[in-house]
N, C-alpha and C positions, 0 to 999 in steps of 0.2 A: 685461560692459557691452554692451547692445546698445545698436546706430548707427541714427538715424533715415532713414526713406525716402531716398532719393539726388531723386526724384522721385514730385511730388503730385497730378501736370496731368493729368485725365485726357483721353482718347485720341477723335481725332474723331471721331462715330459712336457714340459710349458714350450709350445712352438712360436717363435716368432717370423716376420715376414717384413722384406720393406717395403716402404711406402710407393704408390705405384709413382708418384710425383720423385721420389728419392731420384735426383743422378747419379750414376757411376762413369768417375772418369777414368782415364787415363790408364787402363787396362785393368781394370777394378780397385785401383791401391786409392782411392778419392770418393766419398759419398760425400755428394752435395743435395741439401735441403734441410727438412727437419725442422722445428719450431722452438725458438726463432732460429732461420736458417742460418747453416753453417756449412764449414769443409771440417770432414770426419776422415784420416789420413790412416787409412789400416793397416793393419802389419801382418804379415804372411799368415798364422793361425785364424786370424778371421777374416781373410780373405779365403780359405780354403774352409771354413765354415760357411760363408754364404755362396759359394761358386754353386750352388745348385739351384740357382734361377732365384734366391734372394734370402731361401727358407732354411733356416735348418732347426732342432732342438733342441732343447735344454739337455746335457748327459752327463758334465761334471763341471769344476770350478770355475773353466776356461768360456765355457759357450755359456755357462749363468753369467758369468762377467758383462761376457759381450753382450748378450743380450737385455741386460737392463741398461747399458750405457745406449743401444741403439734405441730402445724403449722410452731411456729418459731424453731423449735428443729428439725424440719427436719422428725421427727417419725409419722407421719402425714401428710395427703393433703386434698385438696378440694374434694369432691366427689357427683358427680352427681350435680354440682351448675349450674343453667342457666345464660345465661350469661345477663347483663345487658344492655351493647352495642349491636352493629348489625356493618356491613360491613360498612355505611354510617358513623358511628364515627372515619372512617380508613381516612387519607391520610398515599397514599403507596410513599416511598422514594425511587428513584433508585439513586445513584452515577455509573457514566461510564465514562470510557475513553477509545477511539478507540475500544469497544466492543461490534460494531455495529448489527451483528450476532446474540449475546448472547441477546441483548437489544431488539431484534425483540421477539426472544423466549421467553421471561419473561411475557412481556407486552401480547403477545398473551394467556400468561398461567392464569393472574390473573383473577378473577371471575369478571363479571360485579357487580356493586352496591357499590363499595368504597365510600369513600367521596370525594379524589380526586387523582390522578396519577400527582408526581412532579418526573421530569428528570432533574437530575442535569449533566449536561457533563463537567468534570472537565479537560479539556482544551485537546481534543480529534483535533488529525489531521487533521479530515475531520467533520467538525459540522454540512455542509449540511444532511449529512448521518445520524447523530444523532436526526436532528430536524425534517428530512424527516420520523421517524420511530414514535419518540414521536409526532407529531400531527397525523398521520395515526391513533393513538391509542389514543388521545385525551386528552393525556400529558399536563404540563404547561412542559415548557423546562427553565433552569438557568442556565447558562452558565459561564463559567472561563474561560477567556482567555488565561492563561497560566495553570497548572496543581498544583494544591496546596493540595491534597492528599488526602486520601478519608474520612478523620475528616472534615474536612473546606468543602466536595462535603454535607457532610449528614447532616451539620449544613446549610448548604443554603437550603437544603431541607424542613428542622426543622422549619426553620425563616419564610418559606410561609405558612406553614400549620397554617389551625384556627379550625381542627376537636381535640377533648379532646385526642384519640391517631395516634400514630404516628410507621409506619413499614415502618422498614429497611429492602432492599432486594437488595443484590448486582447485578450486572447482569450478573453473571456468575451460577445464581441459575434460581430452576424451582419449584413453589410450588406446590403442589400435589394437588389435589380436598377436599375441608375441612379442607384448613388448619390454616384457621385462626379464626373456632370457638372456638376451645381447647382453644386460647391465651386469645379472648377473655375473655372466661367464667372466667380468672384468672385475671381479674380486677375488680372483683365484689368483691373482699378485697379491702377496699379503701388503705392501708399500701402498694399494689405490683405497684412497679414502672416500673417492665418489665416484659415481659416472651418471653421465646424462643421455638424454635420447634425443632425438633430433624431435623440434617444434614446430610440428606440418598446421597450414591453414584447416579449419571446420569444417566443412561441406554444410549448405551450398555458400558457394562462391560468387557475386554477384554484384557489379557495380567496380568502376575504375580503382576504387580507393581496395575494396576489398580483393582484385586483379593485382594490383601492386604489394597488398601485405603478403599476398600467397606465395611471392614470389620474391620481398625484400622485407620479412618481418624481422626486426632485431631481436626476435625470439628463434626466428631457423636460423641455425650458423653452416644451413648447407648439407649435401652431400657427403662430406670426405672422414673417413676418422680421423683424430685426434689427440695431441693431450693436450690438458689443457694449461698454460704456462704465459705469465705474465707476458705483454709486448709481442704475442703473437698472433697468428691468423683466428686462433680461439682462443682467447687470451680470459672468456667467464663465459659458463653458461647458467641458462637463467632457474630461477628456482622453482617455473612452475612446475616443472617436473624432476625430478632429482632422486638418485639411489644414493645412501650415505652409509658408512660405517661405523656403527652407533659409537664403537668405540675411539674411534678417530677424532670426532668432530665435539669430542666435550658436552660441554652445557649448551653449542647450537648457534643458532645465530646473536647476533649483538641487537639487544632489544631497544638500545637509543638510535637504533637506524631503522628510519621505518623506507626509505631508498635507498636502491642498491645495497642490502642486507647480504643477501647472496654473495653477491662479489667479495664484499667484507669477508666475509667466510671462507671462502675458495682463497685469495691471497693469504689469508690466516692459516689456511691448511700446508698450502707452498712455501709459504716461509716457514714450516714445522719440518718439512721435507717430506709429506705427503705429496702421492700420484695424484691426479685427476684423470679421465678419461671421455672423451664426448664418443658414442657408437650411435651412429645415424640408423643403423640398421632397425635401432629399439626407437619406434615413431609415436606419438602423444600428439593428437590433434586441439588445438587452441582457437577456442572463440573470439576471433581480433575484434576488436572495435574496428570500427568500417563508417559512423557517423563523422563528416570530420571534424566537429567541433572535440568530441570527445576522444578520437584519432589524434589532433594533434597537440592537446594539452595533455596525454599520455606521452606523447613522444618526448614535450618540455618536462614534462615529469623526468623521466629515464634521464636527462642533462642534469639536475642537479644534483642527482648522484654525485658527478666526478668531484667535484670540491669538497666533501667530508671523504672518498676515500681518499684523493691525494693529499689530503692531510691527515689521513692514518697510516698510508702506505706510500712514501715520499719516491716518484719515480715511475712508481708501477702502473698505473692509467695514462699516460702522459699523451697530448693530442697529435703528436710525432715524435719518431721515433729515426733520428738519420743521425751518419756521420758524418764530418765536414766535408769532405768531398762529396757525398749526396745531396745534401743541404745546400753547396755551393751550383748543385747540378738544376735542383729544385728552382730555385732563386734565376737562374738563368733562363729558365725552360718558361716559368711565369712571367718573365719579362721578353720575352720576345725574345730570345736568344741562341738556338738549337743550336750554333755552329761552336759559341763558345764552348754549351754543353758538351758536346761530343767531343770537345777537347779533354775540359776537364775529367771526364769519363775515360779518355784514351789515356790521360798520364795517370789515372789512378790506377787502369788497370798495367800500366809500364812498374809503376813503383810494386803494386801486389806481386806481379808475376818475380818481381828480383827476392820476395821474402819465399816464392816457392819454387827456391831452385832444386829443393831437392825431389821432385816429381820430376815424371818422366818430359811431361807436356806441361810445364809452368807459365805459358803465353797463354795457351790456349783456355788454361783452370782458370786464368787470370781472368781472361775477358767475356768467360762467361758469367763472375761470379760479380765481376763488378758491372756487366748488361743486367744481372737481375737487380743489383742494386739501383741503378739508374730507371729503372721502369720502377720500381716501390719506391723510389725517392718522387717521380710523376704523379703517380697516383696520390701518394701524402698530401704530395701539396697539394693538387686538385681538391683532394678532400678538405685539406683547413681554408681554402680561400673561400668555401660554399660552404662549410657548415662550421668548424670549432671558430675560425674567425670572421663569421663572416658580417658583423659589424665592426672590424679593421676597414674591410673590403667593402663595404658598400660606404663610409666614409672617407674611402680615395675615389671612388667612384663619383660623390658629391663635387669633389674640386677636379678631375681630372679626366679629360675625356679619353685618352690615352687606357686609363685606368680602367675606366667602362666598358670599353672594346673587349682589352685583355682578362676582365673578369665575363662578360659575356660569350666568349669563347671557351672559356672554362668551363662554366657550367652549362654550356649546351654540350661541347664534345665530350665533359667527363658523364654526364646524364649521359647520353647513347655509348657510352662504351658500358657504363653503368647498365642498361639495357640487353645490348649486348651479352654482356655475360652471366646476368639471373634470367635470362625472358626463359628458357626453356625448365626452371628450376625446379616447378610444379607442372608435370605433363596436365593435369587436368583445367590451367587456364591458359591464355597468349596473350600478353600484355600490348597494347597499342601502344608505340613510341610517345607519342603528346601526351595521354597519360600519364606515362608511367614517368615522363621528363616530370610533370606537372607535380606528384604526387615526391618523387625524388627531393628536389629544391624547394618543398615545404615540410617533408621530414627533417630536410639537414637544418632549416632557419626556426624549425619547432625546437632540436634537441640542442643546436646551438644557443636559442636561446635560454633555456634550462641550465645549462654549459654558465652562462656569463652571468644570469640571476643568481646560482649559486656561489659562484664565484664572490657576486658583490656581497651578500647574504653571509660567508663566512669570512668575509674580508681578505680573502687571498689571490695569488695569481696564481698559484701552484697547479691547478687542472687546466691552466693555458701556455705553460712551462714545456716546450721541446727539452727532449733530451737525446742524451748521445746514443747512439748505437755502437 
């Protein structure tokens, strides 16, 4: 059971900043965005708090208010806050097993000044090998004798530490230089119970398959900060790298989940009323698989996750996320339909605009908010007809030529938009479109099918369950 924050208030001097994606409509009285997006309708003291180009700081009741509601709205971050720790409040976590190699690499990468280096070797072939790397490097070493998974490796890790945080670092990662002040400086809200770094490819980089992880790994969630919050654009990030608040997160991960443990955890912390935080700025380089056999039984790996957490976490993973008029938008757009769409789009945004009559510009807030709806209601579905369902869709594809057209147009144009907007994500590669299509529509049909094995495996439809936005 974890316990919710003791304290939410942040600290005087805490500056915050919006997001650069945040809109401001309607002569600043309207902030649109935030995760999951919304309309934020402000009232004159915090409009005359952000009038200074987005920033202002923390100084008494009023601007602490505001700024944790824009904080926890996602349309806002921390900015420019020093951090209140140092390296010395760190023990670093390794969980390994026979990744003797990797474990040498890591340990050589982390910066001196931690609080302490715990190697946990979770039941590893050869242990001389493991202990001979971790005391060379000045490690505590904890040892399994047999292999009980990397929950139970990062929990015996957890169990020795007596510094206030606590980093996970798998050993198949490399942390960059600086990269654990960003994380730091993101527990100077006493409410954030983790933060992660953004998941950059290995060097070198080499070969299509390894071109396309560098640039679409479900371990980089990207550029942008974030929080992190069910149903949205970062909705988990992964555990190979991770800052935690010892005191936040209990006894750890869930040891009966040997996938997607992580996630478990992070929903378990949101539903307690713990922060989360992703700061790309703090970078961890990760050794992807790049073989594809072992590429994309990793990827069906990551799919069966969804079906043990949507039935621990009813709702919170769902493989779409629309509301009926999106849904109705979706459904149209995939059947060949644009003209109806855009209708239904125009009365959606007719009926919005009459609930916001009290804005200046309530046509205008209207048809923006339901344009970004209607382009994420596209995208959705693009995504479930190629990958969450995509043995629905290749089974109307069987009886339907009709069918086959419209799913082949799907997955070519959503592939190059797909393209399109990760090709430049890693300056150090440039993905070839046939590639990167190629490598796209065997990731979705690898994690898909992990998606529907597990599904069958715990007997539920629950992680193929839309639900409402």
């Amino acid at each position: 059971m974890i316990a919710p924050p003791a304290e939410t208030a942040l600290p005087a001097g805490f500056a915050v900043a919006l997001d650069p994606k945040t809109t401001t409509l309607d002569g600043g009285t309207v902030l649109l965005g935030g995760a999951p997006p919304r309309m934020m309708r402000l009232a004159e003291p915090a409009r005359a708090l952000l009038a200074d180009g987005g920033r202002f700081t923390v100084t008494d009741a009023t601007s602490a208010e505001l700024a944790r509601k824009l904080l926890d709205a996602g349309v806002a971050h921390p900015d420019g806050v020093p951090a209140l720790a140092g390296p010395a409040d760190v023990t670093v976590v390794v969980p390994v097993k026979d990744r003797t190699d990797g474990l040498r690499r890591l340990l050589a990468a982390i910066e001196p000044g931690v609080g302490a280096l715990v190697v946990v070797d979770d039941g590893s072939a050869d242990p001389a090998a493991i202990r001979a790397v971790a005391e060379r490097h000045g490690a505590t070493l904890v040892r399994h004798d047999h292999p009980r998974g990397p929950a139970a490796a990062r929990n015996a890790g957890l169990a020795t530490a007596t510094t206030d945080l606590v980093a996970f670092l798998d050993s198949d990662v490399v942390p960059e230089k600086g990269w654990l002040e960003p994380l730091l400086a993101a527990f100077v809200d006493p409410a954030v119970a983790l933060a992660a770094p953004r998941i950059v490819a290995l060097a070198p980089i080499e070969g299509w398959l390894a071109t396309y992880e560098a640039v679409r790994s479900s371990l980089d969630l990207g550029p942008d900060r974030a929080i992190v919050v069910p149903r949205s654009w970062v909705a988990y990030v992964p555990s190979a790298a991770l800052l935690v608040r010892r005191a936040a997160v209990g006894a750890g991960f869930d040891e009966r989940m040997h996938v997607a443990e992580d996630v478990d955890l992070e929903l378990r912390l949101h539903e307690a009323g713990w922060r989360m935080r992703y700061e790309p700025t703090a970078r961890v380089a990760h050794d992807h698989r790049t073989t594809l056999r072992a590429w994309w039984l990793r990827k069906a790996y990551y799919g069966t996750g969804a079906a043990p957490l949507a039935l621990r976490h009813h709702g919170a993973v769902p493989p779409m996320v629309l509301s009926p008029w999106s849904a109705a938008v979706g459904a149209l757009l995939l059947a060949g339909r644009p003209v109806p769409a855009a209708a239904v789009t125009a009365f959606a945004a007719q009926r919005l605009a009459g609930k916001l009559t009290m804005l200046p510009r309530p046509h205008a807030t209207a048809a923006r908010m339901t344009a970004f709806g209607a382009v994420g209601a596209a995208f959705q579905t693009a995504d479930a007809v190629t990958r969450h369902y995509w043995p629905l869709a290749a089974a109307a594809c069987l009886v339907s030529r009709r069918a086959r057209r419209h799913v082949a147009v799907v997955a070519v144009a959503a592939g190059v938009v797909d393209w399109w907007r990760h090709r430049n994500r890693d300056p150090r590669v440039r993905p070839g479109l046939p590639g990167y299509l190629l490598a796209r529509r065997l990731d979705d049909l690898a994690y898909g099918s992990g998606l529907w094995w597990g599904a069958v495996r715990h007997r539920t439809v629950e992680p193929l369950r839309p639900v409402r936005g």
